[in-house]
PAZAPA-4460 file (N, C-alpha, C; in steps of 0.05 Angstrom, whole numbers, plus 32768, in hexadecimal, padded with zeros to 4 digits):
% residues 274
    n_x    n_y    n_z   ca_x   ca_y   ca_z    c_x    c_y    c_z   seq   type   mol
   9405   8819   7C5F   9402   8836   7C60   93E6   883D   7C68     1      X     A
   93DE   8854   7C7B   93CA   8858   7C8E   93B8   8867   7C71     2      X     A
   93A9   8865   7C63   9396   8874   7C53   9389   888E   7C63     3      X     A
   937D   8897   7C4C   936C   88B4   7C5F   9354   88B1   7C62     4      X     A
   9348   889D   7C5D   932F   888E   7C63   932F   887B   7C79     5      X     A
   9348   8879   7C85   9348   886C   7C9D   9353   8882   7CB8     6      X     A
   9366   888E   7CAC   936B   88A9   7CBE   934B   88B5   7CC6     7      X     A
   933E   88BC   7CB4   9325   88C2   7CC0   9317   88A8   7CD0     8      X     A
   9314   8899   7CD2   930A   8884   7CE3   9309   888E   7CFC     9      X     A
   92FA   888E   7D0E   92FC   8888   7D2E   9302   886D   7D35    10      X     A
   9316   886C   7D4D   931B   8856   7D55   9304   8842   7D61    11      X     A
   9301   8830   7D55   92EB   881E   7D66   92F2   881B   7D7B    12      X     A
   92DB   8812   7D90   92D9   8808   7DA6   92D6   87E3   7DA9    13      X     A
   92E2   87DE   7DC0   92E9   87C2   7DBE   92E2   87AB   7DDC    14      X     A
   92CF   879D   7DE1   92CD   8785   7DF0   92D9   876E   7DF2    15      X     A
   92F4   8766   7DFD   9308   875C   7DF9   9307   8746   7E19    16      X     A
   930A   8732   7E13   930E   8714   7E29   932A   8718   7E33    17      X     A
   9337   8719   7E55   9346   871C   7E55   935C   8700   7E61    18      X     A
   934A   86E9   7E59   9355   86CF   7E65   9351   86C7   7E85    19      X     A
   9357   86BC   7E91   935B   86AE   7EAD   9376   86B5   7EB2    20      X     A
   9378   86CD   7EC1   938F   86D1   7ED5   93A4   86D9   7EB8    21      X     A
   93C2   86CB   7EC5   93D0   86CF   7EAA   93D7   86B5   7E94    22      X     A
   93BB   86AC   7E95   93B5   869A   7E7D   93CA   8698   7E6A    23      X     A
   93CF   86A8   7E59   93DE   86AC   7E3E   93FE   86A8   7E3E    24      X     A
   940A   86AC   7E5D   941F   86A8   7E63   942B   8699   7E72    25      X     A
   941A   867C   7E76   9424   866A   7E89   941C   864B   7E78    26      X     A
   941C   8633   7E83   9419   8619   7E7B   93FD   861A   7E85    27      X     A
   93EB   8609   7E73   93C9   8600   7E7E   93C5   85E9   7E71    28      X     A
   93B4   85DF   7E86   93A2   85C9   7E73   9394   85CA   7E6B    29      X     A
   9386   85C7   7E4E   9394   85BA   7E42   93AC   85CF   7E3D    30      X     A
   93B6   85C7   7E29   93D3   85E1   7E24   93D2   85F7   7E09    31      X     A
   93C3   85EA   7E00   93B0   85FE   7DEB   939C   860E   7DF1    32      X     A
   938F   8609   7E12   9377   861B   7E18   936D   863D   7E08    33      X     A
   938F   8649   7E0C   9388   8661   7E0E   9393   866B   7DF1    34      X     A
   93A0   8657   7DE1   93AC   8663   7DC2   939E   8677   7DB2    35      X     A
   9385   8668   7DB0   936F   8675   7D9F   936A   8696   7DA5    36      X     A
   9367   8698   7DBB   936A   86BA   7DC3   937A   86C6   7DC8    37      X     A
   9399   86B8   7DD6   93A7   86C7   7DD0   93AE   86CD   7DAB    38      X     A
   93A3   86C4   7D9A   93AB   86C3   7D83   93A0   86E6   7D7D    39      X     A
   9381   86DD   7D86   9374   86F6   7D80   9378   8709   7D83    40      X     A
   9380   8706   7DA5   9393   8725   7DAB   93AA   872D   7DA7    41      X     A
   93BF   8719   7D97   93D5   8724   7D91   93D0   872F   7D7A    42      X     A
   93B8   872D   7D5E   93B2   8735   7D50   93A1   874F   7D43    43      X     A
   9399   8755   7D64   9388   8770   7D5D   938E   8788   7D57    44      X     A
   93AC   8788   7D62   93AC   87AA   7D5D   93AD   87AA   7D45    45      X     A
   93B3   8793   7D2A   93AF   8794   7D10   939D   879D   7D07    46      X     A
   938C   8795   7D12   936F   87A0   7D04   935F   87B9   7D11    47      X     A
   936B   87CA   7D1C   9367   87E5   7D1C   936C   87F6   7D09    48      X     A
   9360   880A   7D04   9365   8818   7CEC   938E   882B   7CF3    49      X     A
   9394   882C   7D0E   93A8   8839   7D0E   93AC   8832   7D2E    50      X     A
   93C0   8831   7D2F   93D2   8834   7D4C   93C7   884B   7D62    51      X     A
   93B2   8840   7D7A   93A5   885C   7D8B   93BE   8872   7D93    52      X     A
   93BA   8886   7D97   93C4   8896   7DB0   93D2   8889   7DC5    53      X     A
   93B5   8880   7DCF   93AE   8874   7DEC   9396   885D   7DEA    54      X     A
   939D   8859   7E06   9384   8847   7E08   9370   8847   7E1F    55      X     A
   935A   884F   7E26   9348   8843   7E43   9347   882E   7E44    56      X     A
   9348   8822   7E5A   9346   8804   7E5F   9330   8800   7E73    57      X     A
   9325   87EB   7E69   930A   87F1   7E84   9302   87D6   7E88    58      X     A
   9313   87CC   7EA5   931E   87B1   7EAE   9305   87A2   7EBF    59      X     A
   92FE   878D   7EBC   92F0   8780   7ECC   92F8   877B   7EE9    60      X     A
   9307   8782   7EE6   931D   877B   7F09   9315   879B   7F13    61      X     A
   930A   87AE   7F0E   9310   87CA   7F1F   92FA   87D0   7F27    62      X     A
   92E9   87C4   7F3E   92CF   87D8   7F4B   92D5   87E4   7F57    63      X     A
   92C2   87FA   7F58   92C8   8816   7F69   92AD   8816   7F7B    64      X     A
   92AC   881C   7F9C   928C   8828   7F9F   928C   883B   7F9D    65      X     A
   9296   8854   7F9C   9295   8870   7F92   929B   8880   7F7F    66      X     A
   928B   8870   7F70   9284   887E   7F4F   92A3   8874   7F3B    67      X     A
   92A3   8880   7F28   92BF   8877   7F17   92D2   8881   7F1A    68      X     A
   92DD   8871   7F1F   9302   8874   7F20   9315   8875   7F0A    69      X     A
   9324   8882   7F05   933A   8884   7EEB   935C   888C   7EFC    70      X     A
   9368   8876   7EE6   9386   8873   7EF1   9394   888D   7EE9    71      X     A
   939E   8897   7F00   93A9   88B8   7EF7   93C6   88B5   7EF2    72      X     A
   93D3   889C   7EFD   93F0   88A0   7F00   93FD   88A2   7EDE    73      X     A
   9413   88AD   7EE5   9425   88AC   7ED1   943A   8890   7EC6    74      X     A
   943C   8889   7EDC   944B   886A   7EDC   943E   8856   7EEA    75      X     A
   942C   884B   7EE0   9420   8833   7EF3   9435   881C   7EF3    76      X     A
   9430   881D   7F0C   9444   87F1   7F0D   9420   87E5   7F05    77      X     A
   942C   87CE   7F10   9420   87B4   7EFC   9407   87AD   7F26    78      X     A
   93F5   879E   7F1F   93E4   879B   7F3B   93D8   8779   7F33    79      X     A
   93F4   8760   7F3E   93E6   874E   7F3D   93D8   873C   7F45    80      X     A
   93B4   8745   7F3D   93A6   8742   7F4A   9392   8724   7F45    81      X     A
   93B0   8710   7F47   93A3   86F8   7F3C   93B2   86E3   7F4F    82      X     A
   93A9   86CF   7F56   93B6   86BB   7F73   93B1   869D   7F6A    83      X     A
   93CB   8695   7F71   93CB   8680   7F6D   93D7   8668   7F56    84      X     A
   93EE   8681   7F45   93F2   8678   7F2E   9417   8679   7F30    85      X     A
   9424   866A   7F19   9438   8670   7F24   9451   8681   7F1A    86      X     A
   9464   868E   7F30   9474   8695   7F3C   947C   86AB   7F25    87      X     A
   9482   86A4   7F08   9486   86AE   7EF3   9479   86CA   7EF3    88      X     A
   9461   86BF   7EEE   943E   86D6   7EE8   9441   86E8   7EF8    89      X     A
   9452   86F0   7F12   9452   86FE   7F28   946A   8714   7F18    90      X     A
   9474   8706   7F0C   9490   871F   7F01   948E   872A   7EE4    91      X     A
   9474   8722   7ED6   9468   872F   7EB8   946D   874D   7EC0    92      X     A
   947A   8754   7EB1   9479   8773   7EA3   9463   8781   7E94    93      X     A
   9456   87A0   7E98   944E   87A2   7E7E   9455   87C5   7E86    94      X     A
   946A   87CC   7E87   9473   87F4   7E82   9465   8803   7E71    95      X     A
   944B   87FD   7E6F   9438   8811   7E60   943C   882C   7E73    96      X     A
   943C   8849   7E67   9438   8859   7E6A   9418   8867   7E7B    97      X     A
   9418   8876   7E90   93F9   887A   7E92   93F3   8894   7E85    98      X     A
   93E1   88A8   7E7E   93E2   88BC   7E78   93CF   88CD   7E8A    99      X     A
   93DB   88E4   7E9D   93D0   88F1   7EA7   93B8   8909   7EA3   100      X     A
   93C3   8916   7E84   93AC   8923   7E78   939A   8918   7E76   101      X     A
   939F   88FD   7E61   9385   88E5   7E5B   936F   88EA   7E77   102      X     A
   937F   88DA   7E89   9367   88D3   7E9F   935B   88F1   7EA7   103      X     A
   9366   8907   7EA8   9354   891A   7EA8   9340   891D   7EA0   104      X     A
   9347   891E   7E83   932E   8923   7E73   931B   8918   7E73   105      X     A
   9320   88FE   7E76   930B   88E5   7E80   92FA   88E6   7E8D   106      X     A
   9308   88F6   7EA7   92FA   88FB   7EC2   92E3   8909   7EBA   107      X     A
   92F3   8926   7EB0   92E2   8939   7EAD   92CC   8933   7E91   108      X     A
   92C8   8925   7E7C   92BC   8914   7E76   92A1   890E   7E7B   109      X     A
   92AB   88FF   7E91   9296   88E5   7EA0   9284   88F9   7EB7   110      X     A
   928E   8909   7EBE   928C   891E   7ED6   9278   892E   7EC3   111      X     A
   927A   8939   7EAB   9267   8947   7E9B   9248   8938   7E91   112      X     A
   9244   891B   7E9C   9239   890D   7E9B   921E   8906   7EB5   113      X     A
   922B   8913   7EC8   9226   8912   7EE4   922B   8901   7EF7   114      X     A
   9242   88F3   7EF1   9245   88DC   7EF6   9256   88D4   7F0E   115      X     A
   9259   88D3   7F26   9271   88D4   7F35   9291   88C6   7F2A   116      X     A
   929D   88D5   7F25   92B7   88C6   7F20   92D1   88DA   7F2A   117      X     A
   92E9   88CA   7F2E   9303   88D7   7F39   9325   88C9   7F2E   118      X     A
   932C   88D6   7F2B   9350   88D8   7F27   9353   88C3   7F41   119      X     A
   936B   88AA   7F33   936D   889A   7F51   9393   889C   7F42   120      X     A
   93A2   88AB   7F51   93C1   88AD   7F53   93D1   8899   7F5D   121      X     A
   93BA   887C   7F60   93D6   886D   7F74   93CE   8853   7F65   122      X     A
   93B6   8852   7F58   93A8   8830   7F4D   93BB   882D   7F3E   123      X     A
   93CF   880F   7F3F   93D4   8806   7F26   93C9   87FB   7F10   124      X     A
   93DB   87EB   7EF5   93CB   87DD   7EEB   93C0   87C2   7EFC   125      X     A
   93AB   87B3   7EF0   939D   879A   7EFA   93A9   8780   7EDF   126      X     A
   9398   876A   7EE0   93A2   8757   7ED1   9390   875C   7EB1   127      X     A
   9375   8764   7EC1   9368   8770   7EAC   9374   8781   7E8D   128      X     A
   937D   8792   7EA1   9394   87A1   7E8A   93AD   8791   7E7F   129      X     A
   93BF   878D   7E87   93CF   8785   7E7E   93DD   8765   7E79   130      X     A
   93C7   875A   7E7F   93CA   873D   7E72   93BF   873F   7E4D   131      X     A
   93AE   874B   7E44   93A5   8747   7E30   93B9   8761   7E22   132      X     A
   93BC   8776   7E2E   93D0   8787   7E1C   93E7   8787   7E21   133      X     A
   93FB   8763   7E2B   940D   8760   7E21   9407   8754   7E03   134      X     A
   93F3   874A   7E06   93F2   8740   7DE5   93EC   8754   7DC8   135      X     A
   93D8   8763   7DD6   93D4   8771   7DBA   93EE   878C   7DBE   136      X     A
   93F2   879A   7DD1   9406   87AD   7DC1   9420   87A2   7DE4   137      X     A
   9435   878E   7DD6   943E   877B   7DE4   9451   8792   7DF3   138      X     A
   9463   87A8   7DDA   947C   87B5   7DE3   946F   87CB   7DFB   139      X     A
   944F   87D0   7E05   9450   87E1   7E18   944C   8800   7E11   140      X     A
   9449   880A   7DF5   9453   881C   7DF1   943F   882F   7DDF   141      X     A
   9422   8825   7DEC   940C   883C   7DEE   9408   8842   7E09   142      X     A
   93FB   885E   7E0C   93F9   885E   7E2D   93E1   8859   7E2F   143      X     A
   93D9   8856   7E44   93C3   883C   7E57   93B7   884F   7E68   144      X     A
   93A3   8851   7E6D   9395   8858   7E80   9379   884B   7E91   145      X     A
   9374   8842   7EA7   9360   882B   7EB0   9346   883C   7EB5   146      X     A
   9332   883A   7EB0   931A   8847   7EBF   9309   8822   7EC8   147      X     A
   9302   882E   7EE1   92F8   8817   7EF4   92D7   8817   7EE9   148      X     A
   92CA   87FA   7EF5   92AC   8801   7EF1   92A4   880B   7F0B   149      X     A
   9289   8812   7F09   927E   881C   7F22   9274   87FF   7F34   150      X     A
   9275   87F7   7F4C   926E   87E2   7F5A   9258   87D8   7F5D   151      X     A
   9241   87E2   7F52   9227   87DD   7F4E   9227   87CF   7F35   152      X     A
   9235   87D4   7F1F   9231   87C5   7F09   921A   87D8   7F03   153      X     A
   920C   87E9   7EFC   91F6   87F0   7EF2   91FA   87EE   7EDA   154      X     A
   91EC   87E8   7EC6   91E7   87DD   7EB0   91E6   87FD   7EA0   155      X     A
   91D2   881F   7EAE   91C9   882E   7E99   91E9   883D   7EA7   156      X     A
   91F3   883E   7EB8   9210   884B   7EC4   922A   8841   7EB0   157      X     A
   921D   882A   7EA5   9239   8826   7E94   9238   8823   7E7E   158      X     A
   921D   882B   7E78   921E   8832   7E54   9226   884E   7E50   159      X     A
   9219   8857   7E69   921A   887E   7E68   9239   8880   7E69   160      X     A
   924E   887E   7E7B   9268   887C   7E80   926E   8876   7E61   161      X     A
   926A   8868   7E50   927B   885D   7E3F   9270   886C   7E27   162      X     A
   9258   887C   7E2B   924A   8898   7E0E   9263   88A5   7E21   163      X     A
   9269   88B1   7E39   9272   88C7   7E3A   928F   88CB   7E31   164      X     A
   929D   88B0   7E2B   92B4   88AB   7E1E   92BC   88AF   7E04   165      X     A
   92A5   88AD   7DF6   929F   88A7   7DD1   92A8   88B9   7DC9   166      X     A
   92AE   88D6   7DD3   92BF   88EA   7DC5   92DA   88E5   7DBB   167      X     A
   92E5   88D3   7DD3   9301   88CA   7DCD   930E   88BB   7DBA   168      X     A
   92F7   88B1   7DA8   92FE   88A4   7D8D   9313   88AE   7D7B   169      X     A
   92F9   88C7   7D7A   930B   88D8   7D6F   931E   88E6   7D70   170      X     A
   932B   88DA   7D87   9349   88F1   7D8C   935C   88D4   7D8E   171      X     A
   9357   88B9   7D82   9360   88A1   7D79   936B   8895   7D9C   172      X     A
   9355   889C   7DA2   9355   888D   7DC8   9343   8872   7DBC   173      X     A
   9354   885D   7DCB   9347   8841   7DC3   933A   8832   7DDC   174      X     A
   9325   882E   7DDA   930F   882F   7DF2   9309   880F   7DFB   175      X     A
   9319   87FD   7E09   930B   87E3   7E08   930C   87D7   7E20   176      X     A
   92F8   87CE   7E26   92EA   87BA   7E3A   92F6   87A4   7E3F   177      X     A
   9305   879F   7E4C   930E   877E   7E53   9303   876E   7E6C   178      X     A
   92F8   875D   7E5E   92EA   8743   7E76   92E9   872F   7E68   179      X     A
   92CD   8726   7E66   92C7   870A   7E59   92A8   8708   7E59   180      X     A
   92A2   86FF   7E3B   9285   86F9   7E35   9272   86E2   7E4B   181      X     A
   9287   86D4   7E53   927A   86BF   7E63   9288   86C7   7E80   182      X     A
   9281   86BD   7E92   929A   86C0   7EAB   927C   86BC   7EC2   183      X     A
   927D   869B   7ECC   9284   8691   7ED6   9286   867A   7EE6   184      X     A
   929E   8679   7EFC   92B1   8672   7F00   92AD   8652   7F06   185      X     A
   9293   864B   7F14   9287   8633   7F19   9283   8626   7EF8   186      X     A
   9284   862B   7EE7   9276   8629   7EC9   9293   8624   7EB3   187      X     A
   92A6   8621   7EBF   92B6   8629   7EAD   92C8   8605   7EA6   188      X     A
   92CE   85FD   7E93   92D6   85DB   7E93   92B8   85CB   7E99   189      X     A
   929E   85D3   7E9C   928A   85CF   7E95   927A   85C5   7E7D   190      X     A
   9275   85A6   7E6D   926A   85AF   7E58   9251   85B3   7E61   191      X     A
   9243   85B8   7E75   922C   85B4   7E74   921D   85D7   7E69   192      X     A
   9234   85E9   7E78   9235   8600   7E67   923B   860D   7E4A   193      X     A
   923A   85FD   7E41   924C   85FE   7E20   922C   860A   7E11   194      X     A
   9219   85FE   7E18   9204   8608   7E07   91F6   8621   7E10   195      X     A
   91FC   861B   7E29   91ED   863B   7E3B   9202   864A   7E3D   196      X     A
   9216   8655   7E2E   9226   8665   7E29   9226   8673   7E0C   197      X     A
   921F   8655   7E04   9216   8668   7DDD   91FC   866A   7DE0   198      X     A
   91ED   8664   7DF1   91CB   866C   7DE6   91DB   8691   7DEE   199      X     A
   91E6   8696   7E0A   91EC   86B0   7E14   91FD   86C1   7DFB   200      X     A
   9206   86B5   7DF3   921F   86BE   7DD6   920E   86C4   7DCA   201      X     A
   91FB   86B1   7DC3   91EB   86B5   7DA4   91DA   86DD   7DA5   202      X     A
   91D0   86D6   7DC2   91BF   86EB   7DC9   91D5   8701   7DC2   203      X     A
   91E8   8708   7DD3   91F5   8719   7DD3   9202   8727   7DBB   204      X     A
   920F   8713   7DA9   920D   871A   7D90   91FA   8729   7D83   205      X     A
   91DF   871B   7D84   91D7   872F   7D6E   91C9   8746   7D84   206      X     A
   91C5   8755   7D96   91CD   875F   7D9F   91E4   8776   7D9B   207      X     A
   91FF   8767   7D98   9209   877C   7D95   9209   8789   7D7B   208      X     A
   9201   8774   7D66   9200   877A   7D43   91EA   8787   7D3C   209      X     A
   91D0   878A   7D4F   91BD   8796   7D4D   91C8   87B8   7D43   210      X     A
   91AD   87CD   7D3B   91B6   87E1   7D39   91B4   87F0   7D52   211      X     A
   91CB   87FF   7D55   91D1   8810   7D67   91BC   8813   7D7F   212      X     A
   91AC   8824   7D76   918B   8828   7D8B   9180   8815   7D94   213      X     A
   917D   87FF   7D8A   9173   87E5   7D8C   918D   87CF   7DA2   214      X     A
   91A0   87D7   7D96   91BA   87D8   7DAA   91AE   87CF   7DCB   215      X     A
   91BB   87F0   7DCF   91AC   87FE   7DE2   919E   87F3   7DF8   216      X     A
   918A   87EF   7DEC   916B   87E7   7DF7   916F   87CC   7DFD   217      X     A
   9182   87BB   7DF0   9183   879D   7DF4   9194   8799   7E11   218      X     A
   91AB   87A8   7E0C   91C0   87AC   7E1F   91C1   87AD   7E34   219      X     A
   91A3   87BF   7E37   919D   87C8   7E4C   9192   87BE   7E66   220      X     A
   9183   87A0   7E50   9174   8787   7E65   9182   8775   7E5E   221      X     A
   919D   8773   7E5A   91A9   875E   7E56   91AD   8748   7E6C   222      X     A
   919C   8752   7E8B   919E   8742   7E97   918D   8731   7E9B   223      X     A
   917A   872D   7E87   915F   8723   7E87   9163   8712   7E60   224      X     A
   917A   870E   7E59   9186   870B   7E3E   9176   86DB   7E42   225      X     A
   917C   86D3   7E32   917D   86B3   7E32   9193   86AB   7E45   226      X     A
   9195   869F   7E5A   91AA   8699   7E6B   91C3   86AD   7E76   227      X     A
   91BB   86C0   7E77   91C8   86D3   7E82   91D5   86D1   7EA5   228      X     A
   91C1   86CA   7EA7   91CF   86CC   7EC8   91E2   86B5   7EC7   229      X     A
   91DF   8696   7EC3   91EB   8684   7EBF   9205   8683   7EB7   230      X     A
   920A   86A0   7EA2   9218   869D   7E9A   922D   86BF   7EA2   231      X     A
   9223   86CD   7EB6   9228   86E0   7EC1   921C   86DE   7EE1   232      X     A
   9226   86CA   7EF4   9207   86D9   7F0E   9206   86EC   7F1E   233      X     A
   91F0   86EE   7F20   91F4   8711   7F2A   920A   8719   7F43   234      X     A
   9210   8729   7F49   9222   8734   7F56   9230   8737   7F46   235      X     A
   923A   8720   7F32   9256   8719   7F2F   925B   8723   7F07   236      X     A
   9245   873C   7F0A   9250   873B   7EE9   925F   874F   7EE0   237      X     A
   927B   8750   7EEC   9289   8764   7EE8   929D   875C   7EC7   238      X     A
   9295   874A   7ECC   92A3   8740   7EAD   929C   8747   7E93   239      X     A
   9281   8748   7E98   926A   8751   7E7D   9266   8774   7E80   240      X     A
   9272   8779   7E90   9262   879F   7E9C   9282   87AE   7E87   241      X     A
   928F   87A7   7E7F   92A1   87B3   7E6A   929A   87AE   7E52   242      X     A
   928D   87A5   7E4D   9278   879A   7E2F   926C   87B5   7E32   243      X     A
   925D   87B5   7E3F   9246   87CD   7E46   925A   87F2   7E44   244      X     A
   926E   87F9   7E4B   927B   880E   7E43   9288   880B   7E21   245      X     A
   9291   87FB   7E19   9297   87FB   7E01   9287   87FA   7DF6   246      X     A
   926A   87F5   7DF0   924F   8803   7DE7   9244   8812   7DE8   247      X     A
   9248   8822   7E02   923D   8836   7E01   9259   884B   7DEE   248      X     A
   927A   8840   7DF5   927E   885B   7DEB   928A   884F   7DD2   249      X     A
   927B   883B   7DBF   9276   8832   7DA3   9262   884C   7D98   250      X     A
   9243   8850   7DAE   923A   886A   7DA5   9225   8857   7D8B   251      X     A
   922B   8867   7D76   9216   885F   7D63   9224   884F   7D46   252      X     A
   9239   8845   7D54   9245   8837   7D39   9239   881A   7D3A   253      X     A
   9246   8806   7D2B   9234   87E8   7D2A   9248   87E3   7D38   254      X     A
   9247   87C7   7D3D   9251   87B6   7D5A   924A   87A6   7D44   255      X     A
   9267   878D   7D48   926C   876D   7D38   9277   876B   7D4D   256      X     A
   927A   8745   7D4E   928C   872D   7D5B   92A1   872E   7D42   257      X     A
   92B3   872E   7D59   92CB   8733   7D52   92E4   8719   7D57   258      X     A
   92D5   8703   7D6D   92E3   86EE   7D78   92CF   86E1   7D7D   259      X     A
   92D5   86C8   7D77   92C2   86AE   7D8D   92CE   869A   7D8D   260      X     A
   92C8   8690   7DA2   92DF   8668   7DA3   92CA   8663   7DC2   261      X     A
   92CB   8646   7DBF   92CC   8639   7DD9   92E1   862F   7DEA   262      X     A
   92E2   863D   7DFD   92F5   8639   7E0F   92EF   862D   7E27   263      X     A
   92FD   8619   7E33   92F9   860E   7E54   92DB   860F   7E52   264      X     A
   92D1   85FD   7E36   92B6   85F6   7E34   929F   860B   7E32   265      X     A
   92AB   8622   7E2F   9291   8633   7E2A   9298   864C   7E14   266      X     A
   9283   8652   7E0A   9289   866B   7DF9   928C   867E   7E01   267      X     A
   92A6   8692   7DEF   92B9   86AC   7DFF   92B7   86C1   7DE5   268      X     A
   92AD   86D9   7DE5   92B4   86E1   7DD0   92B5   8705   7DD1   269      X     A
   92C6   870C   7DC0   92CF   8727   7DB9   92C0   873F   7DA7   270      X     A
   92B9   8754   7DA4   9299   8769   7DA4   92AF   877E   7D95   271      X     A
   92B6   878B   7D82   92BD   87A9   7D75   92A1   87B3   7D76   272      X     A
   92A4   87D4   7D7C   9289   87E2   7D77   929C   87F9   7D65   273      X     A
   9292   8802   7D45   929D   8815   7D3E   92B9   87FE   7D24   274      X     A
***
């Protein structure tokens, strides 16, 4: 039973790993690779204080060069934007609902921010989205909405984007980032990376457990962190740049690790803010 000390809660915000392709639903080697997180994510919506509304989803798969993009449609199909895997993974389902007010408000939002952003009526979902929320809400049956990063990756563009979201807590909109703490791709079945992935973990952690302001400020040069590039290189850190919106629109609550495991030899791990 939902208490009234949790009814008042705002929904936390969440940095969530969304596997390799459709990981969670096919055979790998080893064949255990991916248990451990899918465990995590079939277990999360547990530990929310209540079932969202909705959800933003803010996918490592979606650059934009012209400012932010948000999914306007009402029925998204599925966009699979992953090669090379088999035959099965091509015919995954996930009939999430999109919500057209949602992305409005969003827009207008992010737009009150100064920020360039726009209503996109035709983007489906990516793998980003809906590989990881077949697991946590499996039957499909919150509605979904995607906002893209901006293609620069700017580091102060996607903390700001993700304060201008933080209202939405409170109207039980559930705000999470899907990528991956580590990502990449040369590095991965690597041990040689195994330690320069947790020196990067260790940092990031406390980091994110830091207080709020202090947050912030860390976040901000996170690309200058203990092994950061190594373990992000530049161009290519679209994986870690959804970390960065779910902090900013965490806002001023505390941030814990929420997940960690070594995976395909390196450390992977999951961020609640709120």
């Amino acid at each position: 039973m939902q208490t009234d000390t949790q009814a008042a809660v705002p929904m936390p915000t969440l940095f969530i790993p969304h596997g390799a392709g459709p990981c969670f639903f096919m055979d790998w080697n080893p064949a255990d690779a991916w248990d451990g997180m899918a465990a995590f994510l079939r277990g999360l919506a547990a530990t929310l204080p209540r079932q969202p509304k909705a959800i933003v989803m803010v996918s490592a798969h979606w650059r934009e060069v012209e400012g932010f993009r948000v999914t306007g449609q009402a029925r998204p199909s599925l966009f699979y934007d992953y090669y090379g895997f088999p035959p099965h993974t091509y015919e995954l389902k996930y009939p999430a609902p999109g919500q057209p007010e949602l992305a409005q408000q969003v827009a207008e939002l992010i737009a009150q921010r100064g920020l360039a952003v726009s209503v996109d009526g035709q983007r489906d979902f990516d793998h980003g989205m809906f590989i990881p929320l077949k697991l946590i809400y499996p039957d499909a049956e919150v509605p979904v909405i995607q906002l893209s990063l901006r293609s620069d990756l700017d580091t102060a563009a996607h903390l700001e984007v993700g304060r201008a979201l933080a209202s939405l807590r409170e109207q039980d909109v559930l705000i999470i980032g899907s990528g991956m703490s580590f990502h990449n791709m040369r590095a991965y079945g690597d041990k040689r990376y195994t330690p320069i992935s947790q020196e990067f973990d260790r940092w990031l952690t406390a980091a994110v457990e830091a207080p709020p302001a202090e947050r912030e400020q860390l976040l901000r040069q996170w690309e200058s962190a203990p092994q950061a590039q190594q373990c992000h290189p530049p161009g290519d850190e679209e994986h870690f740049t959804p970390l960065l919106v779910a902090a900013g629109a965490g806002h001023d609550a505390p941030g814990k690790k929420i997940y960690s495991e070594v995976v395909m030899e390196t450390q992977l791990s999951a961020y609640q803010f709120g």
